[in-house]
N, C-alpha and C positions, 0 to 999 in steps of 0.2 A: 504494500500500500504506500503510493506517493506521498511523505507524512511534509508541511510544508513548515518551520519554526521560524516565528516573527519576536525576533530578540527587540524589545523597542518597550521603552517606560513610555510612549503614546506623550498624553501630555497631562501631568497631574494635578487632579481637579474638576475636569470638564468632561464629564460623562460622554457629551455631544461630539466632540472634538477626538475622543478616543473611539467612537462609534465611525467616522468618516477615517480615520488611518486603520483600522479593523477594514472597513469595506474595498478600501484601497490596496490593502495587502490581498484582502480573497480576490481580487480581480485576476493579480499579478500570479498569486499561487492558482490558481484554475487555471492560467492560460499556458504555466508550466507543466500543465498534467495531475496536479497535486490532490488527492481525495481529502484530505485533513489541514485543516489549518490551527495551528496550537499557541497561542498565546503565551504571553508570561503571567506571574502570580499579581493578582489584583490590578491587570491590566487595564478594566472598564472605569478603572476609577484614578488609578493611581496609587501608589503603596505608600509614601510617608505623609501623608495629606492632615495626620490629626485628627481634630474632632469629625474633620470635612467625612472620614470614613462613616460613623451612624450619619450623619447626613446624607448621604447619597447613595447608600446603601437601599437594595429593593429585591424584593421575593425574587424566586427565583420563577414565576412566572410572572416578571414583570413587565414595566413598558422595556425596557435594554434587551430582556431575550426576547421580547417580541421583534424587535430591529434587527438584532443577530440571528433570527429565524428567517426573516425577509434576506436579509444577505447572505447567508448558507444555503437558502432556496434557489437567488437570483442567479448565484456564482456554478452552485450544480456541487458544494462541496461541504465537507462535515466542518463545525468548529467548536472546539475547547476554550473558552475562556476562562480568566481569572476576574473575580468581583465582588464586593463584600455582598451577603445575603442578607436580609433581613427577616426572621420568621414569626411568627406568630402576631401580626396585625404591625404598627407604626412604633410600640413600648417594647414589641420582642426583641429578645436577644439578635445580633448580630454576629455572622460564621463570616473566614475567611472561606472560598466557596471559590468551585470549580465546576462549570456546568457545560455539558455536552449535548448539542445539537446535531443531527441527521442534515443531508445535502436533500431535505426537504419537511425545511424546517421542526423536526420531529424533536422533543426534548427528553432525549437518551437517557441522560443520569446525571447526576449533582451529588459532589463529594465535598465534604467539610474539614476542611484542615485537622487532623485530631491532634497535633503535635505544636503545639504554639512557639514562636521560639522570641524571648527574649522582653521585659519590661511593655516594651510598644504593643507587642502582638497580644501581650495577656490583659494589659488595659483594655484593648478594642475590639478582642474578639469574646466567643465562647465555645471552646473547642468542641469539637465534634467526636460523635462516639463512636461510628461504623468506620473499622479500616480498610475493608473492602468494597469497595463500588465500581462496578462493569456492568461494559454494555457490548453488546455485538454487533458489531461495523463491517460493510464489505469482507465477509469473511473470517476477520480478527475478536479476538477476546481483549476489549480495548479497556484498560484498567485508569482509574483516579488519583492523582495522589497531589500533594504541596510540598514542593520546598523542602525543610527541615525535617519532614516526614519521610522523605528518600532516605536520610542519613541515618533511620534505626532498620536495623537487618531485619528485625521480626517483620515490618509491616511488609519489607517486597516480600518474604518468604513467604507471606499470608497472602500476596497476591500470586506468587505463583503456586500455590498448591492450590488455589482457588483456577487455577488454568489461565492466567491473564497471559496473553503474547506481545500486548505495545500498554507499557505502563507509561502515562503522560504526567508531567510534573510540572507544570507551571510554576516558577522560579522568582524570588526576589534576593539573591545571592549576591554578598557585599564581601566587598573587600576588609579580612585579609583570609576568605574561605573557599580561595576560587579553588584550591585543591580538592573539590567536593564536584566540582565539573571538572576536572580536570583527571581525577584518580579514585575517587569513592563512585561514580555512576557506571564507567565502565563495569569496574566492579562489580555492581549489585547486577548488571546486566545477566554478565558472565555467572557467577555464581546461584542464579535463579532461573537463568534460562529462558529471557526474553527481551524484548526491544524497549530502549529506554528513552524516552524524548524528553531531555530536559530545558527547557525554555527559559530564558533570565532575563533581569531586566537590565539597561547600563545605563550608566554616569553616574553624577551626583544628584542624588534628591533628599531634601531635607538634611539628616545626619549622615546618613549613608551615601556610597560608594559605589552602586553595582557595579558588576566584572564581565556580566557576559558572557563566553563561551558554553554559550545553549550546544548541545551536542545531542545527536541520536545514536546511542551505543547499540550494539547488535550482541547478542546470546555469545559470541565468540570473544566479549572483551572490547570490539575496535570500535571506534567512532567512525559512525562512517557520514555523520557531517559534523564539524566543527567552527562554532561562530568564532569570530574577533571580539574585539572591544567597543565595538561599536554598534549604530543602528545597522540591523541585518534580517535579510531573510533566505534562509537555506534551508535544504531540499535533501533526504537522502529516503532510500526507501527500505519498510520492514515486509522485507520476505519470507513467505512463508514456509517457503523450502528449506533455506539456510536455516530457519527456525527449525523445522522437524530434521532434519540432519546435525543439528549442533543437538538437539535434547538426545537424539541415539545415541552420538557420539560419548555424550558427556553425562556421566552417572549419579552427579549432585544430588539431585531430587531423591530418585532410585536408593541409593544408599545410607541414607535418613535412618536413622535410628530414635525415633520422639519416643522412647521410652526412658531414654536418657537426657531430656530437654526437660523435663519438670521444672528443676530448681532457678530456667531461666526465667520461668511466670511465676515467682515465690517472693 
């Protein structure tokens, strides 16, 4: 599957204004062939914004997936965004949130950060309890995930026993962590036995630094696309051959012994 990764902090703040560079990039990735377009983390709004986040925060069938439904539809292609959720009426809680759309306009699945990382994120969010969330795409067992949540081994391991093949990870990865895209994703790829698309955001916004190098790791280790430091959109695709040939190859899974894993959930 052509996966398309739009490394771009958009413009933070302006819902509206990150809704026309989101339609701008599905134009360019459809016309590259691309079935998937994957955002970074809290893309629709912007990540260090403060309070602006319950502000602009909205269900997840709100008016913003109604637009990104309209533009997944028009473009002919799937898309993953990042955006803060708001659930239960206008006083509910607020999730850092990932919600997946059909290349006609269908709304797939919506995964809630469970992993919060650091002062900011635990002010403004309220983490989420399910760490598995999938949906079935063109063939793939396309899994959910955020950020900080790629970096504990239990959660991909819970995605790939669960059979996920393209686990998507919308990104706000700051400097000085960039070895987390650069050497911890491959990893978790390899070691679980599935395709990783990690999506970041870059420059400076508010305290932070992002780094960028969004990359799509393959079941084998390799990246087989690798952003810059910059605005970027890059292209590599999860095959599903490579995939079922690297799981025969590679005994990981197979070899598992959970009877000796207790004392890790204790």
């Amino acid at each position: 599957m052509r996966t398309a990764l739009l490394q771009s902090s958009g413009h933070p703040g302006s819902t509206a204004a990150n809704l026309k560079v989101l339609d701008a990039a599905a134009g360019r990735a459809a016309a590259a062939g691309a079935e998937i377009l994957v955002t970074s983390e809290m893309f629709l709004t912007g990540y260090a914004i403060g309070d602006d986040v319950a502000r602009l925060a909205e269900p997840a069938d709100g008016d913003a997936a109604d637009a990104i439904a309209e533009i997944a539809h028009r473009h002919g292609l799937a898309v993953a965004y990042g955006y803060p959720e708001r659930a239960g009426g206008p006083d509910g809680p607020v999730f850092n949130s990932v919600q997946l759309i059909s290349a006609d306009g269908t709304r797939l699945a919506n995964y809630r950060k469970t992993h919060l990382f650091g002062c900011f994120e635990r002010e403004q969010f309220t983490p989420g309890e399910q760490p598995v969330v999938q949906a079935e795409l063109n063939g793939l067992r396309v899994g959910l995930m955020i950020c900080y949540d790629v970096e504990f081994p239990e959660n991909v391991r819970a995605h790939a026993l669960a059979g996920t093949d393209l686990l998507l990870v919308p990104t706000a990865q700051m400097h000085p962590f960039q070895f987390v895209a650069e050497s911890v994703v491959p990893v978790r790829a390899f070691e679980n036995q599935m395709y990783v698309a990690y999506v970041n955001r870059v420059g400076a916004e508010g305290e932070f630094e992002f780094v960028g190098l969004s990359t799509l790791a393959g079941p084998d280790g390799v990246a087989r696309a690798r952003a810059g430091r910059g605005e970027e959109l890059v292209f590599a695709d999860a095959d599903p051959d490579l995939l079922a040939a690297s799981r025969a190859a590679n005994p990981y899974l197979s070899d598992r012994r959970p009877a000796l894993y207790g004392p890790l959930t204790s």
